[in-house]
N, C-alpha and C positions, 0 to 999 in steps of 0.2 A: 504494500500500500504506500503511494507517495501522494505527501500531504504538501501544503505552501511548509509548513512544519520543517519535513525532511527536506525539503531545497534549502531554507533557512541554513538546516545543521550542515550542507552540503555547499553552502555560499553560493548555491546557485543564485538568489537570492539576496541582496545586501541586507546586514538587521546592524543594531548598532549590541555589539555582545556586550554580555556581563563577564559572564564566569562559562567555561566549560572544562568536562573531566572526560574519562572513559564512556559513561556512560549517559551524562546527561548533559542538558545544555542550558545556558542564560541569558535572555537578551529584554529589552527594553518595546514594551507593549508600542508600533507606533500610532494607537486610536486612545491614548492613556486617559482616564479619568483621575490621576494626578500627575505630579513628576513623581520621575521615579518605579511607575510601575510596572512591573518585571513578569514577564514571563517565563516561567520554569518550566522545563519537560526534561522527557526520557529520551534520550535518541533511539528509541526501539521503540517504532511508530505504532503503538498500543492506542486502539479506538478509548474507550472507557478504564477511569482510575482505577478499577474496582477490580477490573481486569490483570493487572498489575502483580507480578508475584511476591510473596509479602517480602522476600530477605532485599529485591528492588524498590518495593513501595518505599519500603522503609530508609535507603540510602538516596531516594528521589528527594523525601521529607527532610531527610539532615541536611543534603544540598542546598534546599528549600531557605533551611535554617540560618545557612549562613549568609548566604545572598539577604534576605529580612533582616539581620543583624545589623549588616553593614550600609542599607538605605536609614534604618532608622538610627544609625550612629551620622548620616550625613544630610537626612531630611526633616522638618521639623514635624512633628507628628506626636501622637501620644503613643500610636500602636503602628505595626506593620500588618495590616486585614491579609486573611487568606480565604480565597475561593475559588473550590474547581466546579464548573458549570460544564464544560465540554459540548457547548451542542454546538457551537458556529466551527469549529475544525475538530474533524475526525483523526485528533491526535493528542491525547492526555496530556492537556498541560494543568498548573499552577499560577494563578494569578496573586502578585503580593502587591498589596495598594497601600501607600502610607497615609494612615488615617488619623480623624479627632471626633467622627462620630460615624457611628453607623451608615448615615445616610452618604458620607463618602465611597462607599460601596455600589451605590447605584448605579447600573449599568445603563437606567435611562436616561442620565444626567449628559448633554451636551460635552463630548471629550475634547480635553485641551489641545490647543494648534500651537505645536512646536518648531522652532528651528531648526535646522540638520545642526546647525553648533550648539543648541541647547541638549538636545540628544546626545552629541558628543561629552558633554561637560558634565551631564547626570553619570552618561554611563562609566565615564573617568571616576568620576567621585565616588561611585559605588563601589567601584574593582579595587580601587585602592585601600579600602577598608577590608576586604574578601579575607576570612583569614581561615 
């Protein structure tokens, strides 16, 4: 199955990266509903989270962890929100959104219009924190 996803992790694609490992990959939502919010996935193009094998779910989630660390050590926020929804791409990601209320969450809310260098400068500021 090839998803916009797997070009992503293939550069077919340009994304502005986070963080990537063996298995997963990190880059910068570009329809964000704030700065900062990151897309997480597996590079092992899995439709559904659920689906997921647990000893991967589970180093999906730590990767997860550290990428959320390092936004809210560098955005001002109270929380870093997590939600997986997966229905617009058929390929298991993690959305982290840095928040102060709930309703920053909302996916109906008007998503922010970014520079190509504002995009460059969050996703610098995050990686540099990456530990």
């Amino acid at each position: 199955m090839s998803t916009i996803f797997t070009k992503i992790i293939n550069g077919e694609i340009p994304c502005y990266k986070i963080a990537e490992d063996e298995n997963h990959f990190a880059f910068l939502d570009i329809n964000p509903l704030a700065k900062a919010h990151t897309l997480v996935i597996p590079k092992k193009p899995i439709d559904y989270i659920f689906d997921i094998e647990d000893d991967e779910f589970k180093k999906l989630f730590l990767f997860a962890k550290k990428i959320a660390k390092a936004i809210k050590k560098n955005f001002d926020c109270e929380k870093v929100g997590l939600t997986v929804v997966g229905l617009e791409v058929p390929h298991a990601h993690i959305h982290l959104i840095p928040i102060n209320t709930i309703y920053d969450m909302d996916f109906k809310k008007e998503k922010l219009k970014l520079s190509k260098e504002e995009f460059e400068a969050i996703a610098a500021s995050i990686r540099k924190d990456i530990e």
